[in-house]
C-alpha positions, 0 to 999 in steps of 0.5 A, spaced: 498 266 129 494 261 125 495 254 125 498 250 119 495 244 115 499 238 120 494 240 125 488 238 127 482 242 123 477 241 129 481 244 133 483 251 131 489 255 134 485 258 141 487 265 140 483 266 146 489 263 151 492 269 148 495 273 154 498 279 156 502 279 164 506 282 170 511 278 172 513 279 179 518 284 177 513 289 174 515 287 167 510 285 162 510 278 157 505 275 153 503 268 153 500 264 147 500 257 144 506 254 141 505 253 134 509 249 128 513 256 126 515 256 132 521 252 132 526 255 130 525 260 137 525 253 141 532 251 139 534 259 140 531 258 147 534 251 149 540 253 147 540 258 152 538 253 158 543 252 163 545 244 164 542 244 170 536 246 168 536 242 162 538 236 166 532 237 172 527 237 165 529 231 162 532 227 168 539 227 164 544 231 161 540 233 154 544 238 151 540 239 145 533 238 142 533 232 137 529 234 130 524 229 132 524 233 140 523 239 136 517 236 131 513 234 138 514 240 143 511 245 136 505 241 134 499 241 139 492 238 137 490 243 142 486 238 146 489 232 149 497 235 147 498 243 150 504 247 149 504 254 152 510 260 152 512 266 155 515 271 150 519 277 151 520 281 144 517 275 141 523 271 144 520 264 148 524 265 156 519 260 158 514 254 156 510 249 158 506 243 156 502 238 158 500 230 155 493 227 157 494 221 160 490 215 163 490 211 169 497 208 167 501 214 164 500 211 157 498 217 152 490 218 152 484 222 150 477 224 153 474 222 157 481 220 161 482 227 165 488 227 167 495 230 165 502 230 165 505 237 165 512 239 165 516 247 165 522 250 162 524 257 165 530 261 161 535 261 168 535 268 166 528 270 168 528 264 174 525 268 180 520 273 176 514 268 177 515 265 170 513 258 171 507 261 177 504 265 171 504 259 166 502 254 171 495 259 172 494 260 165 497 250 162 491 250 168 485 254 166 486 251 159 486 243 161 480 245 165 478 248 159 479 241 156 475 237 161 482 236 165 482 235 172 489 233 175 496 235 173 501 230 174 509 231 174 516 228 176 520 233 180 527 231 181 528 233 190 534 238 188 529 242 183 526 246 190 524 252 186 519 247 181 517 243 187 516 250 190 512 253 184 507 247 185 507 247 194 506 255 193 500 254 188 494 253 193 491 247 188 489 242 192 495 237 191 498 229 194 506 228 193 510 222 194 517 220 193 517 214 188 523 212 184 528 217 186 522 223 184 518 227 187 511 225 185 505 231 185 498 230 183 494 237 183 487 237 183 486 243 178 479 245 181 480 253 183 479 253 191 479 259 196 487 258 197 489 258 190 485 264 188 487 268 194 495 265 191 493 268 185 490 275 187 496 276 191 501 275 185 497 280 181 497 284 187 504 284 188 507 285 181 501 290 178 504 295 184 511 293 182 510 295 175 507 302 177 512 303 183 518 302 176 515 307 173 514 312 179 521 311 181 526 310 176 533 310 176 535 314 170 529 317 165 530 319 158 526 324 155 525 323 147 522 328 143 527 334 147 526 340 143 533 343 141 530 351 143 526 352 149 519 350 149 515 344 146 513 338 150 520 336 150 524 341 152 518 343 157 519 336 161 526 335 162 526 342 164 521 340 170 525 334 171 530 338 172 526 344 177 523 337 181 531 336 183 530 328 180 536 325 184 537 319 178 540 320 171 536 324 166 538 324 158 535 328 152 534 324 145 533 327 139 535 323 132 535 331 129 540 333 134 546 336 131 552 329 132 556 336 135 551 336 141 553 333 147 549 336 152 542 340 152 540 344 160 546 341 162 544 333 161 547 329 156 544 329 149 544 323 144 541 322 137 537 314 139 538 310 146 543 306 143 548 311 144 547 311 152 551 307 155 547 304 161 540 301 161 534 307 162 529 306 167 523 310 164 522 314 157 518 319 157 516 319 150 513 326 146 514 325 138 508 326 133 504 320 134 507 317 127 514 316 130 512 313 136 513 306 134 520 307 132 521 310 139 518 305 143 522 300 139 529 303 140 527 303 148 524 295 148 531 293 144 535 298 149 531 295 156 527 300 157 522 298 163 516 303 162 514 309 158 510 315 159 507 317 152 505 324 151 504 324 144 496 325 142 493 322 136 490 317 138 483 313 141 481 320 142 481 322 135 477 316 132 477 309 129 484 309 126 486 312 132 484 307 136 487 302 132 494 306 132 493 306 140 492 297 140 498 296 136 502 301 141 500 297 146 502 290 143 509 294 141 510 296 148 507 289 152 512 284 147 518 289 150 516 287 157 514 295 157 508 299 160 504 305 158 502 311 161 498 314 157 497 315 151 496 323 151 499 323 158 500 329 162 505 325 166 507 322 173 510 325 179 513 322 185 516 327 191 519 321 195 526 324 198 530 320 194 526 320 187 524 328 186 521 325 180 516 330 175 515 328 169 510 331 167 507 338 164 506 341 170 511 347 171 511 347 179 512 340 182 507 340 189 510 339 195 512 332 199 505 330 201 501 322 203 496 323 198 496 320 192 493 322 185 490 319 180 487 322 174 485 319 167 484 327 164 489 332 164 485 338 164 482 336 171 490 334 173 492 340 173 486 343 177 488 338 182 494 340 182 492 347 183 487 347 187 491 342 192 497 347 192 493 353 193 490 349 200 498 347 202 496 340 202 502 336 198 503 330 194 506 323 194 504 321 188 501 323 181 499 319 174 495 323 169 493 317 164 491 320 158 487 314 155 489 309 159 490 304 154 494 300 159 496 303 166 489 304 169 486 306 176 486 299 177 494 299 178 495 305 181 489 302 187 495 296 187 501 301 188 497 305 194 496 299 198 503 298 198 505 304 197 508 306 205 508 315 203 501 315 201 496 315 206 490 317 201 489 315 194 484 320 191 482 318 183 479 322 177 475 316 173 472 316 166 471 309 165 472 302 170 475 298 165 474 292 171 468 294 175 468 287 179 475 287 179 476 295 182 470 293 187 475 288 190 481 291 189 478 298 192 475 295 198 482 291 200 485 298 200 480 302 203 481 297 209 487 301 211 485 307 207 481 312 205 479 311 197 476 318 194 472 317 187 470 322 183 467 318 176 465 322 170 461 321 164 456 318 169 450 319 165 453 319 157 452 311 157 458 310 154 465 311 154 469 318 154 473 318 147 480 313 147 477 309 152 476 302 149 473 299 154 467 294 156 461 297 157 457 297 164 449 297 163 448 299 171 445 305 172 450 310 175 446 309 182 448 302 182 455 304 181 455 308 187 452 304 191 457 298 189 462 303 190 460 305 197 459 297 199 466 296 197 468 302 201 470 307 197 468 314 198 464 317 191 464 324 191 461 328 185 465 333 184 473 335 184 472 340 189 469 335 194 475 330 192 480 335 194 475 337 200 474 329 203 483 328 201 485 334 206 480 331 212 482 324 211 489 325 210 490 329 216 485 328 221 484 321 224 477 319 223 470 320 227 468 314 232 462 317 231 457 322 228 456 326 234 459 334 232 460 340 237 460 346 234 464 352 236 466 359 234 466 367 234 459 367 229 452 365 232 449 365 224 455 361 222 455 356 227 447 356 225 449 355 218 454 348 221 448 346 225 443 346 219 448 343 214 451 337 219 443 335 220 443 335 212 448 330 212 445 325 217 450 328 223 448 329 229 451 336 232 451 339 239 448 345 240 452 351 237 457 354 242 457 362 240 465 364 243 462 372 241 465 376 236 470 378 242 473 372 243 481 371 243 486 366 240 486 364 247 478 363 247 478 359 241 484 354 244 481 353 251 473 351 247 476 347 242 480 343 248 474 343 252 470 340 247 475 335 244 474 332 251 468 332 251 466 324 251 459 326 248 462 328 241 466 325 235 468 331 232 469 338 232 467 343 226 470 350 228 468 357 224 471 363 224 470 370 222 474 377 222 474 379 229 472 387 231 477 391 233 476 398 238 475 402 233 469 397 230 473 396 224 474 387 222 480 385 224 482 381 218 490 379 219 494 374 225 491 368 222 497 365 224 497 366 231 489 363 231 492 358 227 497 356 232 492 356 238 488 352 234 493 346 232 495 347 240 488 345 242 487 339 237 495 337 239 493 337 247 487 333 247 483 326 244 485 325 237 478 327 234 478 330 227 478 337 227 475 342 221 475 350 220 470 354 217 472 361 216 470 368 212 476 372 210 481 372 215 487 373 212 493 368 213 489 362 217 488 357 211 496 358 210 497 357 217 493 351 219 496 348 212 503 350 213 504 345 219 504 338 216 505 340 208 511 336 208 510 332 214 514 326 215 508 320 215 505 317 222 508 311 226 505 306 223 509 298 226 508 293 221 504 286 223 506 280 221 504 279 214 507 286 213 501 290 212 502 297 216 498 297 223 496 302 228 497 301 235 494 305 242 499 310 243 498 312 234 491 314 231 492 314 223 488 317 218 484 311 217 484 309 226 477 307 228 476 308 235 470 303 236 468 296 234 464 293 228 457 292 230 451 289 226 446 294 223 440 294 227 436 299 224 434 302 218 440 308 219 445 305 222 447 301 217 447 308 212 448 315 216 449 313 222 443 318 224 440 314 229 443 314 236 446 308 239 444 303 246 449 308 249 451 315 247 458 315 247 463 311 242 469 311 246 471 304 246 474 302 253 480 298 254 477 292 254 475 293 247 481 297 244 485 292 239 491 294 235 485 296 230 481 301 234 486 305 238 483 308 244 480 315 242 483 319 248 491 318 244 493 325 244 496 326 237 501 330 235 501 339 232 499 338 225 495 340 219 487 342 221 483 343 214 480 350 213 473 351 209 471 357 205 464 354 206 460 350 212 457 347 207 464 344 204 467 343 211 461 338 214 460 334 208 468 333 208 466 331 215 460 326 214 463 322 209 469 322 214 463 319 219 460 314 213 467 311 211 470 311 219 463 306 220 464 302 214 471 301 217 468 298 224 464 294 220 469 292 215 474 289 220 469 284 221 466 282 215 459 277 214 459 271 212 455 267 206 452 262 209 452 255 208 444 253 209 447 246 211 438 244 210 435 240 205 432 247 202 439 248 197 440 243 192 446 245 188 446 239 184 439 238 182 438 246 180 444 244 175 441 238 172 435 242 171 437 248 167 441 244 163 435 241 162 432 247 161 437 250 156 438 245 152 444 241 148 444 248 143 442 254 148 440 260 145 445 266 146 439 270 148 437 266 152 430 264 154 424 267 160 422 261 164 414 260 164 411 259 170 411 252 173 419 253 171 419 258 175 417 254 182 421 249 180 427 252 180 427 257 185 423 252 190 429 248 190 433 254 193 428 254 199 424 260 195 417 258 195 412 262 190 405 263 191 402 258 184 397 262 181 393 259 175 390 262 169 383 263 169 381 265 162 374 265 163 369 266 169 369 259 170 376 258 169 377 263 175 371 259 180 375 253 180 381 255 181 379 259 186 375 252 189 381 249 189 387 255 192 382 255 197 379 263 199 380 269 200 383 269 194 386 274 188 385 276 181 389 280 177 392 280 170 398 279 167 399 283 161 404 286 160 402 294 160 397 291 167 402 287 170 404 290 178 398 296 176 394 296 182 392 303 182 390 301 173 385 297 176 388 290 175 389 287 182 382 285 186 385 283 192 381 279 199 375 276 195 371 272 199 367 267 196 365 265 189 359 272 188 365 276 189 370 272 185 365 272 179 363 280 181 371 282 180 371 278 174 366 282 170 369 288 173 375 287 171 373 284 163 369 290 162 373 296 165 380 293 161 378 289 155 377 282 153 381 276 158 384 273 152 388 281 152 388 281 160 390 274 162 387 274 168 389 269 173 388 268 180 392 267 187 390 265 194 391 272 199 397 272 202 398 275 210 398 282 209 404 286 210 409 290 205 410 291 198 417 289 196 421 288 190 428 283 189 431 282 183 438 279 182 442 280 175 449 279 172 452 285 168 457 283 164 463 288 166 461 289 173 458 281 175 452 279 178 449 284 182 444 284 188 437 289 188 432 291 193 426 296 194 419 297 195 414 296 190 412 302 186 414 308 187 419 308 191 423 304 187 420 306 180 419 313 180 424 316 185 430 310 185 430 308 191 433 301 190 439 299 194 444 294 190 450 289 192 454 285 189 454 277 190 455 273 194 452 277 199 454 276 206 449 276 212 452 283 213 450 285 205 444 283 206 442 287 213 444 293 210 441 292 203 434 292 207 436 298 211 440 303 207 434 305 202 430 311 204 423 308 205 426 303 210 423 306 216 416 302 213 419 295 214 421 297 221 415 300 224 414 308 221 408 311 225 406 306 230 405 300 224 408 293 226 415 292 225 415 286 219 419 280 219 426 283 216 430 276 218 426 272 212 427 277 208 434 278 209 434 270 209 430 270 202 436 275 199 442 271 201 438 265 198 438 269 192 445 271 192 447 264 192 443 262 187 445 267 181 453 265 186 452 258 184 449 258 177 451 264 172 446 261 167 441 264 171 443 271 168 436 275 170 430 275 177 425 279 179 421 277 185 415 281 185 412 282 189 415 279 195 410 281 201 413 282 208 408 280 214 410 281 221 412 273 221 414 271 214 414 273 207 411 271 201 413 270 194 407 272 189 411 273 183 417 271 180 421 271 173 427 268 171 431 268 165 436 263 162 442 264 158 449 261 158 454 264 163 458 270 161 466 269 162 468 271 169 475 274 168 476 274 175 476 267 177 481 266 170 488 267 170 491 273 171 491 277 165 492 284 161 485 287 159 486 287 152 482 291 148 
């Protein structure tokens, strides 16, 4: 909307407080600026305010709005007077507005940096977290506009605002003055009121997929009237699934004769239905979409799945079709699945939802599907059929113009059926928001990621989203920070979800190996020292061994207190007659699942070669098993507890990384070889790792290949929850070395009253003064554009000292001849010098400059840079090849915490230099690390610092030293995520 001539040209309507939300009941609104036109839908709405409400407003019976009221609540010069409204169907339901005011409580303007704020919810919609949602956004516009305090009068009998502003975790004062109560909010986000925030978002985004899964009644528009077609094929799996709420066909070409179509009642429009329809699933040519999504928004319709294609997928207008779709459904209060969906599924008893194209709904099961293609939804579909394993859920997104992977990670957390959450992504719409969410959920379950288009640079057709810059290994390595196990390919995925949803996890890397084949159990062996396992030597059974063999050796080893895991391998037995004994599959089955349910819970996986009905029988056991017993903490979270292990149940406590791969593989063995906790350090969190768990499904493996890297990331992501359930912590560095103010005044001193967008590169001295005021030294260097220049320099730096160039295409190249190092005296320094002139050019082209030595030690590279979609983002290798030829960098996200740290430093191949490899001295890893968290809280606490590089920075065994540095400045990026919760639009 755009303002009229009455308002204030200086302050043009702010579109950009324009925004999509979910309310606590999972319905969507939209919230914008109140405007002149609208009056006429502020009259509407105020006449359908209840007395009550009114009086609590206006502190009086006001049972109407005066022309001059109306004139006041529609024109805003968007500065010091602010009304914001929640519209649903482009109707107001609620509104908000602030006044700035002075010390008085008299009208005022800048620099006055307070406000009075006052709320009006429909009662209609009292209770869906309307006014919790206007509060967030009226806040971050008045901080927007240089207001820090909110000021409002609440009558004592009007508990539900009095709780609207207790509940929002601003720092606040009450009193009662003048029979009113009196709030003061500091609007400064905290710690609380962020953590406030992502909880609501939390609970109403996995409210909003748990309404589309689960509906009450389902409409199917677009039902074919003969057999076949989109329509026609949907309401037939409907049907087939045995979905246990009301079903309807709707065809506006239906003959008015027709009632019934397959048995259910058929209607021409949704208006014919007597009663509300939950969810719509929606398979018209993309040119009637409209109108079938506006019959459903006016006829309460909650969500919808659009199959129809035509849209992103197809181009530029395409792509404008699917916007406006998106803006049709959200102003109903509607989401979307799709478009170009392939469905949903939902195999809880009391649902028996398929609403998809998959002719054969899969079994009741505890993993949850997510997939953003429709082909490769249906090869999980099968893949996971043809292994028995079953479904809770499944969402084929298509296009993903609204529901995302993001929303179906907030349904999985709370989601009791679903143990494992396993996603096929194209696209991160919001790399640092899927990075929170995924490691709040990967806490207390397993989260697999399979990410495509990894290397195409840009986003799969239909997927509107925000570009991310990072390399594809800087994705994997945030993901793995977060918890979540990446995997490259859909049979991996499928492979880790069987494991991870059925066995408990590993308390350790330790594997035993048995079974009736001395090449297999080789073949395992090699594969587990791949991986970064550490396996026992094979256990041969011989050819000639039973069902009973087998039972009694896998007893044997998971008692065994010195392993972790047991991987089994199996094939054909021979008979008398010297032919293979391929069938009985079930009874070896049996003796198996008898083994794994009498002993220890240790994960158990099977590697077999054609033997008929055993990967069947080890499937069969738990495919529609009833969940595991998992009591409920006080804060409603699903715990585990001794006498229960559950997928995701670690057996040992978190300790610190203490070597290079500890923290990563788990390769290196710990201070003692066992990793059984005792019953001094059981909690609720680690169960004892000797609880017996009751007979179930054993995954079974074609390959030992597939079986032990299922297992080792099993390992990897069980290590991450120990260190998880004691996370670091960003320290505070209480000295004189950190000064957050002064470092602010200096780059907006730096930046300028006009900064360039661009940004700019600091200089040299710049440099120093910056980073030296977070306690990062850097070594001077001086310029020495002559031979003299580089004497006098040296004189003053003191020998031995260093000389190098600094041109580009030279800077870092020692092995091109640029770096003199350990010149001890002025005939060496001038030596080098014409050396140096007469191998590589003129000084003006080198730009030499000298440095005094530094101790000796490792050559290492840290940079820190912000990426606008995934935020800022933590790097560290060793200079030169290792990171610039072979990759080798290790990435986090800030703020780091001192456990980021230690690990970031650890987790890079080449780490074994930095800890002592082949008898050199171990260097100072603490200042290294204290040097990364410096770094962190730098970029943290000043996003106009939107790119550093240290290098190098050289590690001695006592110290580091910073030789060289860059930075660069630019205006901060939006941070979406400390904002108003909000909808992407795109």
């Amino acid at each position: 909307m755009e303002p009229t001539p009455e308002q204030s040209p200086h302050h043009a309507y702010p579109d950009h407080w324009e925004a999509d939300v979910v309310l606590r009941d999972g319905g969507t609104a939209r919230i914008r600026p109140i405007t002149t036109d609208d009056a006429e839908r502020l009259v509407s709405f105020y006449e359908q305010v209840s007395d009550e409400s009114k009086y609590y407003r206006f502190f009086a019976p006001y049972p109407r709005l005066s022309d001059r009221d109306v004139h006041r609540f529609t024109h805003h010069d968007y500065v010091d007077r602010v009304g914001l409204a929640v519209t649903i169907g482009g109707e107001f339901i609620g509104t908000v507005r602030y006044d700035r005011i002075n010390e008085q409580g008299r009208p005022a303007s800048a620099p006055a940096d307070e406000a009075e704020v006052a709320f009006l919810v429909q009662d209609a919609h009292q209770g869906r977290g309307v006014a919790s949602a206007l509060l967030e956004h009226i806040a971050a516009v008045a901080r927007e506009r240089g207001i820090r305090r909110f000021a409002a009068e609440v009558l004592p009998a009007n508990t539900k605002m009095i709780k609207v502003f207790r509940d929002a975790g601003y720092t606040q004062q009450r009193s009662f003055e003048d029979g009113s109560v009196h709030l003061t909010l500091d609007l400064e986000p905290t710690e609380k009121s962020l953590a406030v925030q992502r909880g609501r978002e939390q609970r109403a985004e996995a409210r909003s997929v748990q309404r589309l899964l689960a509906p009450g009644s389902v409409a199917v528009i677009g039902t074919g009237r003969t057999p076949g077609g989109v329509g026609r094929t949907v309401l037939r799996n409907l049907l087939a699934a045995g979905f246990t709420g009301r079903t309807y066909a709707v065809n506006r070409a239906f003959d008015e004769g027709l009632t019934t179509l397959d048995g259910v009642p058929a209607h021409r429009s949704l208006g014919e239905i007597d009663e509300r329809v939950d969810l719509a699933v929606i398979a018209v040519p993309a040119h009637r979409v409209p109108e079938a999504v506006a019959d459903c928004g006016e006829h309460g319709v909650q969500g919808l799945v659009v199959l129809s294609a035509g849209y992103a997928e197809r181009g530029s207008a395409g792509r404008e079709l699917q916007r406006e779709l998106v803006r049709q459904a959200r102003s109903y209060g509607m989401r979307i699945i799709g478009p170009n969906a392939f469905g949903i599924i939902n195999t809880a008893e009391s649902v028996r939802l398929n609403a998809s194209l998959a002719p054969e709904s899969p079994a009741r099961g505890r993993i949850g599907l997510f997939t953003q293609s429709g082909a490769i939804g249906i090869a999980l579909l099968s893949g996971l059929h043809r292994r028995g394993a079953g479904l809770s859920s499944f969402i084929s997104a298509g296009n993903r113009a609204d529901v995302s992977g993001n929303d179906f990670l907030q349904y999985s957390f709370e989601d009791p059926d679903t143990d494992v959450a396993l996603l096929y992504l194209e696209s991160l719409g919001n790399p640092r928001k899927f990075t929170r969410l995924a490691r709040r959920t990967a806490a207390v379950k397993p989260v697999v990621v399979v990410k495509g288009a990894r290397h195409s640079g840009t986003n799969p057709p239909g997927h509107a989203v925000p570009v991310s810059r990072i390399p594809d290994a800087t994705v994997s390595a945030l993901m793995r920070q977060a918890g979540v196990i990446r995997v490259d390919t859909v049979t991996e995925m499928v492979d880790a979800g069987l494991l991870l949803a059925d066995q408990p996890l590993p308390a350790g890397p330790r594997v035993a190996i048995l079974g009736n084949s001395e090449s297999l159990g080789l073949l395992t062996y090699d594969a587990c020292l791949a991986e970064g396992l550490r396996p026992r030597p094979p256990i041969d059974l011989t050819t000639a061994a039973s069902p009973q063999d087998f039972r009694d050796a896998l007893a044997e080893a998971l008692a065994d207190g010195t392993c972790d895991a047991v991987i089994v391998t199996a094939i054909p037995w021979v008979g008398e007659n010297g032919n293979a004994e391929t069938g009985d599959g079930e009874v070896l089955a049996a003796a198996l699942r008898g083994a794994a349910a009498g002993g220890p819970a240790k994960p158990v996986a099977v590697v077999h070669v054609e033997i008929g009905g055993l990967a069947e029988a080890l499937a069969a056991a738990s495919s529609t098993a009833a969940p595991r017993t998992r009591p409920t903490t006080l804060a409603g979270r699903p715990a585990t507890t001794p006498g229960t292990t559950a997928p995701g149940a670690s057996a040992t406590t978190a300790t610190p990384p203490a070597s290079p791969t500890t923290a990563t593989t788990g390769t290196t063995a710990p201070a003692t070889d066992t990793a059984q906790p005792t019953a001094a350090t059981a909690t609720p969190d680690t169960p004892s790792a000797t609880t017996p768990t009751t007979p179930g499904r054993i995954p079974a493996y074609p390959a030992a290949e597939r079986a032990v890297r299922a297992m080792a990331e099993a390992v990897k992501y069980a290590q991450w929850r120990r260190q998880a359930a004691a996370p670091g912590k960003v320290p505070e560095f209480l000295d004189d070395t950190i000064d957050e103010p002064g470092t602010a005044a200096l780059i907006d001193t730096l930046l300028g009253p006009a900064p360039d967008p661009r940004g700019r590169p600091l200089a040299h001295d710049e440099v120093r003064e910056l980073l030296g005021r977070y306690g990062i030294p850097v070594r001077p260097t001086l310029p020495a554009p002559d031979a003299e220049a580089a004497v006098a320099a040296a004189a003053r730096l003191g020998y031995p000292v260093a000389l190098k160039t600094t041109a580009p295409h030279l800077r870092h190249r020692a092995d091109l001849g640029g770096v003199r190092l350990d010149l001890p005296d002025e005939e060496a320094l001038r030596r080098a010098y014409g050396e140096l002139t007469d191998l590589l050019g003129k000084p003006a082209e080198l730009l030499p400059v000298v440095q005094a030595m530094a101790p000796r030690g490792v050559d290492t590279v840290v940079r820190a840079s912000i990426d606008a979609a995934a935020g800022a983002i933590l790097s560290f290798g060793l200079a030169g090849a290792p990171s610039e030829l072979l990759g080798d960098t290790a990435h986090r996200l800030v703020p780091a915490t001192d456990r980021d740290a230690a690990e970031l430093i650890r987790s890079i191949k080449a780490a074994p230099v930095l800890f002592g490899w082949r008898g050199s001295a171990p260097v100072d890893t603490a200042a290294l690390e204290e040097l990364l968290l410096r770094l962190s809280r730098l970029v943290d606490d000043h996003p106009e610092v939107v790119s550093v590089a240290l290098e190098p920075v050289v590690v001695a065994p006592q110290g580091i030293t910073v030789l060289g540095a860059s930075v660069r400045l630019a205006p901060p990026p939006p941070r979406g995520d400390l904002g108003p919760r909000r909808l992407p639009n795109y």
